[in-house]
C-alpha positions as CSV (number, residue, x, y, z in Angstrom):
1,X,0.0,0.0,0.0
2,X,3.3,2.4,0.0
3,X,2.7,3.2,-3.5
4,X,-0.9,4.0,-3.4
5,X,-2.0,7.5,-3.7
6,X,-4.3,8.5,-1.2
7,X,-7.2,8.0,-3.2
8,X,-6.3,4.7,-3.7
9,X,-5.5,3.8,-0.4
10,X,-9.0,5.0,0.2
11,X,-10.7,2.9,-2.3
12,X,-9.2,-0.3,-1.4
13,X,-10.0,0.1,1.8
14,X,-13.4,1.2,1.5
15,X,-13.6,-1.9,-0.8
16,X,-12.7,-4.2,2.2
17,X,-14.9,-3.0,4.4
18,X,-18.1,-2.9,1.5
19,X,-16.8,-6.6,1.0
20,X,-17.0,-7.7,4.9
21,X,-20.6,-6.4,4.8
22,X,-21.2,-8.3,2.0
23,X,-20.5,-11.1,3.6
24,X,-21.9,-10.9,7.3
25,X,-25.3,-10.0,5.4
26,X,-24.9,-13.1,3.3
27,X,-26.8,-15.7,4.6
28,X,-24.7,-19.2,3.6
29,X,-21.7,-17.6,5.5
30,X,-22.4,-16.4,9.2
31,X,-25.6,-14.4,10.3
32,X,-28.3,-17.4,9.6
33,X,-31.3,-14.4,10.8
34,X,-30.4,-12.0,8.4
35,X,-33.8,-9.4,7.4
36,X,-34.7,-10.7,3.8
37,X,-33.7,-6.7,2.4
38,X,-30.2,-7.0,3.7
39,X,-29.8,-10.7,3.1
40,X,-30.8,-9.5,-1.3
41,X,-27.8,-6.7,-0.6
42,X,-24.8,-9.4,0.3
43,X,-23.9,-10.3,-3.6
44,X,-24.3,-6.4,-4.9
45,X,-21.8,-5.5,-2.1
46,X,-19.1,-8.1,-2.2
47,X,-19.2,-7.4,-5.8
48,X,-18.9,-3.7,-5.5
49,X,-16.2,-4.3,-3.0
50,X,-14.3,-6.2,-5.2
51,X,-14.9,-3.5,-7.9
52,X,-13.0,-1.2,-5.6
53,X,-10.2,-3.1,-4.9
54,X,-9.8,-4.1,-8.3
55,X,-10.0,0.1,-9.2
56,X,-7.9,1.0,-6.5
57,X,-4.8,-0.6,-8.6
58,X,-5.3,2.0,-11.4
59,X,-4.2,4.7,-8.4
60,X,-0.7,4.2,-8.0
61,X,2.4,6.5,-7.6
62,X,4.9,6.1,-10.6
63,X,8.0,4.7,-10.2
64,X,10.0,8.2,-10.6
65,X,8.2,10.0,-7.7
66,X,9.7,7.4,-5.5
């Protein structure tokens, strides 16, 4: 993460976080009593999260500003 910008470093980890909601809303993984409107939000936001991880890449420093 050293050669992230700072909008970068921000999307990944924003990403993470979008992705571990994803997940604890999903209902095959840990919370068996999810609500039926967060339980249909689990797949949009592990895919969103890894959307932003996969972006985040695009934000790094070049090589010459090192």
């Amino acid at each position: 993460m050293k050669r992230h910008t700072k909008t970068g470093k921000i999307l990944f980890y924003l990403g993470v976080w979008i992705m571990a909601a994803g997940f604890a809303f999903n209902q095959t993984f840990w919370i068996v009593d999810t609500p039926e409107p967060y339980a249909t939000f689990s797949i949009p936001l592990i895919a969103i999260g890894i959307i932003l991880g996969v972006v985040s890449n695009f934000y790094k420093k070049s090589k010459e500003s090192n």
